[in-house]
N, C-alpha and C positions, 0 to 999 in steps of 0.2 A: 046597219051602217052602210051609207054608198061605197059601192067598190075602188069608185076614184079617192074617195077618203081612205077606207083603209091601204090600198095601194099605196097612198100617199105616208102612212103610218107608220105601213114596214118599211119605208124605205127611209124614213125618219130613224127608225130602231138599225137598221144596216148602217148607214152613215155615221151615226153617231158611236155606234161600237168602232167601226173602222176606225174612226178619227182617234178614239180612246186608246184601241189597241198600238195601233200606227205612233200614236203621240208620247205613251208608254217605251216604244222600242228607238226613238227619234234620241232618248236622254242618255243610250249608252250608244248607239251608233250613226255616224253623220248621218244627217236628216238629209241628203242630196242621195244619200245610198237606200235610204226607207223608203223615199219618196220613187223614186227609179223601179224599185222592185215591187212595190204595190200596184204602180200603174203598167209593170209588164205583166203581172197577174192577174189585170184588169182584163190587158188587150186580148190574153189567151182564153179566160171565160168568156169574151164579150164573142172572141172568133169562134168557138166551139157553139155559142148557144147559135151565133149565123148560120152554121150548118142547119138549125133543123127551123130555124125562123126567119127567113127572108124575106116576107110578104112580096109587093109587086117589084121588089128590086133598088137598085138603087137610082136617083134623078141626080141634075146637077144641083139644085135645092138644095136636097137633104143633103148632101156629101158635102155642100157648104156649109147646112148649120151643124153637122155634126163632126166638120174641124172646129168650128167655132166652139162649140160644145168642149173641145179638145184642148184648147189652149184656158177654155177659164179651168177647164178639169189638173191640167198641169200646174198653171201658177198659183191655183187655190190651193190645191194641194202641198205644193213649195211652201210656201206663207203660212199655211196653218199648222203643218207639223213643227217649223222653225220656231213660231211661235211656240206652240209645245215646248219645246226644246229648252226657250229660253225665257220663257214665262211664265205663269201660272194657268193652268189648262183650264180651269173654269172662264178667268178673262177673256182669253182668247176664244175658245168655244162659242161663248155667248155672244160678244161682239160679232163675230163671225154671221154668225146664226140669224143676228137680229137684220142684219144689211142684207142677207142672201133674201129677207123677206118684204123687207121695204120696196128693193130695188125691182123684184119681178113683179109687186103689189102697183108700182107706179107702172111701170110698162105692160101693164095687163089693163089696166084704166088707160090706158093710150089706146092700144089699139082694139079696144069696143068693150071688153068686160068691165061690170057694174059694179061699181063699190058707193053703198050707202054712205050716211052720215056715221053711222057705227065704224065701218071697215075705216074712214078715214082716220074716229079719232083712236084707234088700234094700230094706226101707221105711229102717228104723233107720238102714243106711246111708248110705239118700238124705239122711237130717235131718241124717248128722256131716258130708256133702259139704257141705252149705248152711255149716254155720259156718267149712269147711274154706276156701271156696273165698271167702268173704268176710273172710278172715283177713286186715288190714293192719299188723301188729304190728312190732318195731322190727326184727323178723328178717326184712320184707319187704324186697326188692329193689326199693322203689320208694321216692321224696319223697315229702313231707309233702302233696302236690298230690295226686300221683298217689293217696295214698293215701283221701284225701279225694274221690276222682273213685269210689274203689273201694266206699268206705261208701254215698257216694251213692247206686250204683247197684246195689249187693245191696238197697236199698231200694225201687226202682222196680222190681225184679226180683219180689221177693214181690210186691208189687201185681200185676201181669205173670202170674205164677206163678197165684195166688189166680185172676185173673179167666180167663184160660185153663183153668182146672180147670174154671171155669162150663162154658163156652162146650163143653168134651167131653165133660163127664156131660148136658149138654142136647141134644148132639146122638145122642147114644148114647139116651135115654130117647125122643127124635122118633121112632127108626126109621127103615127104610128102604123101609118099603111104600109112604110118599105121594112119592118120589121127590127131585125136588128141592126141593121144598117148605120143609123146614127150612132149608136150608140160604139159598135163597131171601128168605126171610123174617127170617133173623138178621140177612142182613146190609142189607135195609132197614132196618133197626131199629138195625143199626148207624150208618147213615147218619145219621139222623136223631139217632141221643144224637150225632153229632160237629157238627153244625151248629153250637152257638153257638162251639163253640172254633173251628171252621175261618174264619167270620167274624170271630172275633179277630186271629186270622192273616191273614185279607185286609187288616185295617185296619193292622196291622203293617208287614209287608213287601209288600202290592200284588200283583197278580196274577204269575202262576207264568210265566216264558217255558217254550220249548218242552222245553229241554235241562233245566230242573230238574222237568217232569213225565213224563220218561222214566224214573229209576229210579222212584220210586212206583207209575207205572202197570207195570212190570215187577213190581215187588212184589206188587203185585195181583194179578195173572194166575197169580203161583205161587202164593200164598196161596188163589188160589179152587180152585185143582188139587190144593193136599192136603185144603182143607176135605172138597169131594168123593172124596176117597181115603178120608182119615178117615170120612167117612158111610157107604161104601158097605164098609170094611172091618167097623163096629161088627156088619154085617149076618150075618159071618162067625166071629165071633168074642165073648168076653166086655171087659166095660168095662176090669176092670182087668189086662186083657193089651193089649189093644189102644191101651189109652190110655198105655200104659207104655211102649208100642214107637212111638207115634209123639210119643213127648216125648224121644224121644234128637235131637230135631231141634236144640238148643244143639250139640253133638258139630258137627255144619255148620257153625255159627255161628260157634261158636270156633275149628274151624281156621282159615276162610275169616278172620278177624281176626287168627291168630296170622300166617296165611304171607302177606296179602292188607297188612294193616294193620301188620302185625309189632309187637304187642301182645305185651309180654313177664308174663309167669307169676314170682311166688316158689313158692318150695316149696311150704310148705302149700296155696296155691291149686293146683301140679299136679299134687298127691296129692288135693285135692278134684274137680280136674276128672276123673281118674282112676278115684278113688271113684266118683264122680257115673255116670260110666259102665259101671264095675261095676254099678253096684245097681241099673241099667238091665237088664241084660240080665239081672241073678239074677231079679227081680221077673217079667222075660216068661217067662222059663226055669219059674217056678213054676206 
């Protein structure tokens, strides 16, 4: 296997656990307090691994795409744990999932990368999977709750989705020559756009004991492990393969909620999640 592919793999399997783990700890403690604490345990792996990876430094460039990097890194993360929170974690996941792959699949066909007739109709796909897999109609196997949990969270999914797309096309456009630097810098920048929510959350609920900042900070530590997978696979590889193959990271997610959480599927949702995985691998395939 190329190394930008599996690169691209692990850093699908870190994401998708993070989101899991993070989205797991989101249902007993505000999700503005999870979200805060994962991307300060972002910023402090992302600074330690600086020390010993710097490459040629940092440019005005990269320290712009890797705020940008930073702001989809924070409000992706907002949106998708809430979702968590207040949804069904497979909906949200996958919706999530499939947008972070369309969107950098278009912008990689923008600026010069090749997507055959194959890659195109694997976008197409991706878009019937989003309406598939938000489907709550009266042929769904769920209540009126659940179903309602479901709509909710195809909605903080796109958001999710949307800012996640950010966050890979700006790290893909930083490169990989100033080392850790982008990555580095995203998630200061993360840090700081979550300050005034995570202080919402302090006034809320009071500070964290030790047991509800153990998943987050676990979250964290996988979350900075695929960042940097993802940066150093882009080095290997084109945007809209790489960005493709590490947004099957929902596929983690969802199992890990289906056999973990035992989060049950209607049909049209398991032919979207299905779908959704198809159009994953047609689109790297391409």
């Amino acid at each position: 296997m190329p190394v930008g592919a599996l690169l691209g793999l692990i850093a699908a399997l870190g994401y998708g656990a993070s989101d899991f783990v993070a989205g797991v700890a989101g249902r007993k403690t505000p999700v503005m307090l999870v979200t805060a604490v994962t991307l300060a345990v972002e910023f402090v792996f992302a600074a330690v691994v600086l020390v010993f990876v710097h490459g040629t430094g940092p440019t005005p460039s990269v320290l712009l795409w890797g705020a940008l990097s930073g702001i989809g890194s924070a409000f992706g993360t907002l949106a998708l744990y809430q979702g968590f929170a207040v949804g069904a974690m497979s909906v949200v996941a996958t919706v999530s999932g499939v947008l972070t792959v369309v969107i950098p699949a278009i912008v990689g066909v923008a600026i010069g990368n090749r997507l055959p007739v194959i890659g195109v109709l694997g976008v197409v796909a991706a878009v019937a999977a989003v309406a598939l897999v938000s489907y709550t109609g009266k042929g769904a196997e769920v209540d009126g709750a659940q179903a309602g949990e479901r709509r909710g969270g195809a909605v903080y999914g796109v958001a999710a989705g949307a800012s996640f797309a950010l966050l890979f096309i700006a790290l893909e456009r930083a490169g990989t020559s100033s080392g850790a630097w982008p990555v580095t810098t995203g998630q200061l920048v993360s840090c700081v756009v979550v300050v005034p929510f995570a202080v919402i959350g302090f006034r809320v609920h009071g500070r964290l004991t030790g047991s509800e900042l153990r998943l987050p900070a676990v979250a964290g530590v996988l979350a900075a492990i695929a960042a940097f997978s993802y940066l150093a696979a882009t080095g290997f590889g084109e945007l809209v393969v790489i960005a493709v193959l590490t947004s099957m990271y929902p596929a983690v997610t969802v199992l890990l909620a289906r056999f973990v959480l035992h989060e049950r599927w209607n049909w049209p949702q398991r032919i979207g999640l299905m779908l959704s995985a198809a159009s994953v691998v047609v689109i790297a395939l391409a």
